[in-house]
C-alpha positions as CSV (number, residue, x, y, z in Angstrom):
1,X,59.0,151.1,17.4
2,X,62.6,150.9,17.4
3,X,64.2,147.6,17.9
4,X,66.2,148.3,20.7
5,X,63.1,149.3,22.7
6,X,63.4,146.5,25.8
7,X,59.5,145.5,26.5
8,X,58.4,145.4,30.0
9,X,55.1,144.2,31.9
10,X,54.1,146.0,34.6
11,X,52.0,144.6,37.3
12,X,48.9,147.1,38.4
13,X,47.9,144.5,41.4
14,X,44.6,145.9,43.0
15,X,42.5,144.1,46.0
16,X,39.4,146.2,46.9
17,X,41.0,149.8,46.4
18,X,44.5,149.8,46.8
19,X,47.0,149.1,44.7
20,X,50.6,147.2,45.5
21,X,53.5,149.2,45.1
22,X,57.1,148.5,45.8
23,X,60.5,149.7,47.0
24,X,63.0,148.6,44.5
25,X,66.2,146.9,45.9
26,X,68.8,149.0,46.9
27,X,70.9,146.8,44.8
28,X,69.4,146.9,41.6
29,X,71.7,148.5,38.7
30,X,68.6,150.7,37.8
31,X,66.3,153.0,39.9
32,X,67.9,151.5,43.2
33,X,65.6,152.2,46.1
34,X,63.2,153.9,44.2
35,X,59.3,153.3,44.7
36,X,57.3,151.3,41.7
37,X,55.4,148.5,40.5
38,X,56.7,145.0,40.5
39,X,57.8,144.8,36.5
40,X,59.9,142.4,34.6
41,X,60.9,142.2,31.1
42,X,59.3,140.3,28.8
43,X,61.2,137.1,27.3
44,X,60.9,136.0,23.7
45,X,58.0,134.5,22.8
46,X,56.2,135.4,26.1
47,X,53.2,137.7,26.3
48,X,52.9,140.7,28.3
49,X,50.4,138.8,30.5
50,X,52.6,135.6,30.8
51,X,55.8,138.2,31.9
52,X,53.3,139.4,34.7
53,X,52.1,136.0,35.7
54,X,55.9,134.6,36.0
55,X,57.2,137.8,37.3
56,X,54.3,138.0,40.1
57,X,55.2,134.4,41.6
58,X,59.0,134.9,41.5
59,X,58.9,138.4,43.2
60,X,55.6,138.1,45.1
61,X,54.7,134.1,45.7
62,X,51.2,134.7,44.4
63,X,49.4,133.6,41.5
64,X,48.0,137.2,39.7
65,X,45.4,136.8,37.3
66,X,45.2,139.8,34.5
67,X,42.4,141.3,33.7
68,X,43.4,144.5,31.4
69,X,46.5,145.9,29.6
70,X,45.0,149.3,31.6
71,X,47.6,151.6,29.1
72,X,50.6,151.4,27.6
73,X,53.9,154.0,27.1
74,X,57.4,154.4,25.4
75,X,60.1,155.7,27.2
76,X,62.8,156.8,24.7
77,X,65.0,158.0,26.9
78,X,65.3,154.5,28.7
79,X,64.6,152.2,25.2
80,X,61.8,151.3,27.2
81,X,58.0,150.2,26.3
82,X,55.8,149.6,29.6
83,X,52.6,148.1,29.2
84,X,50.6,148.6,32.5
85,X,48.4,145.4,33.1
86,X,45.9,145.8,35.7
87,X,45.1,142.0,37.6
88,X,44.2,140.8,40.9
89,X,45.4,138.0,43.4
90,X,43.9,134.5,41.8
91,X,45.8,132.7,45.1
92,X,48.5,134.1,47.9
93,X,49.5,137.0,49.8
94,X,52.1,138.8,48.8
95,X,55.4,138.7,50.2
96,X,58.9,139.6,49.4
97,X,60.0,136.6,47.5
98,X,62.8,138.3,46.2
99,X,65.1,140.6,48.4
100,X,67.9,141.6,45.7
101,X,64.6,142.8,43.5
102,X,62.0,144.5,46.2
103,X,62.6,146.1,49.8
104,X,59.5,146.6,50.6
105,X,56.0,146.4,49.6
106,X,53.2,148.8,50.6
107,X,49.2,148.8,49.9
108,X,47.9,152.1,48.9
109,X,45.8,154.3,46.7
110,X,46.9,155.9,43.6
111,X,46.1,159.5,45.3
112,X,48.0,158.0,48.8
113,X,51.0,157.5,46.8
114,X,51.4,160.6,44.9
115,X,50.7,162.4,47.8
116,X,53.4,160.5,50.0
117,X,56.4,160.7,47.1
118,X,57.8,163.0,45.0
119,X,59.2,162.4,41.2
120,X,62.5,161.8,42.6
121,X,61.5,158.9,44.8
122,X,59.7,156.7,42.1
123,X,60.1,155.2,38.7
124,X,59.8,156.7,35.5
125,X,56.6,154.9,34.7
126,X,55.0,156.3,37.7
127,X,55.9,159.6,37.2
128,X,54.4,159.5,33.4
129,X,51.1,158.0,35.2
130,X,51.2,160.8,37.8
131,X,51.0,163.2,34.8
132,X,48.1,160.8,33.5
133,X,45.7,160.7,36.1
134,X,42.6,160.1,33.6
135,X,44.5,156.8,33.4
136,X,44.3,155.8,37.0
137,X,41.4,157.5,38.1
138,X,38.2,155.2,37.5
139,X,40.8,152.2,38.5
């Protein structure tokens, strides 16, 4: 892996069969308004599953508990590494704890959201994942 690949944690959050996705700010510098998982990048010395535990109560207000690293994917063309971590909720709802980071949040399947957006409407992981369905599927 190249060194200036910038490691990111992404949070799969699922309660009963749904997963959380969200509508990216409209200002952030990358992927502005586009539909995705809450993500953050992961600070030295942190693990992936730390990232996604910090990163859930700053954008979210909940406490997420990770179960999995569910897959994991370069993406050159960014110098990015995502590593897909499936968890639940261990306490909270959550809300939009972070306007200038997430719009909007929205509960559905994996097969409800592919259905609803096209390529051009989410982030890069996603569409790598819509690609990957033997991923996602048994989720």
């Amino acid at each position: 892996m190249s060194e200036n690949i910038i490691n990111h944690a992404v949070l799969v959050l699922k309660d009963r069969d749904k997963i959380l996705f969200v509508k990216r700010s409209i200002k952030k510098k990358t992927l502005p308004g586009a539909w995705a998982f809450p993500s953050g990048t992961i600070k030295e010395k942190e693990t992936s599953f730390q990232t996604i535990v910090r990163e859930a109560k700053e954008e979210l207000d909940i406490e997420a508990n990770p179960l999995k690293i569910i897959t994991e994917t370069e993406l050159p063309e960014f110098s990015t590494k995502l590593s897909f971590i499936l968890c639940n909720i261990k306490r909270g709802t959550p809300i939009i704890n972070e306007p200038d980071e997430i719009e909007e949040l929205a509960w559905m399947t994996f097969n409800e959201f592919f259905n609803k957006f096209s390529d051009n409407e989410i982030g890069h992981g996603l569409v790598w994942l819509r690609k990957n369905p033997e991923i996602w599927g048994n989720l």
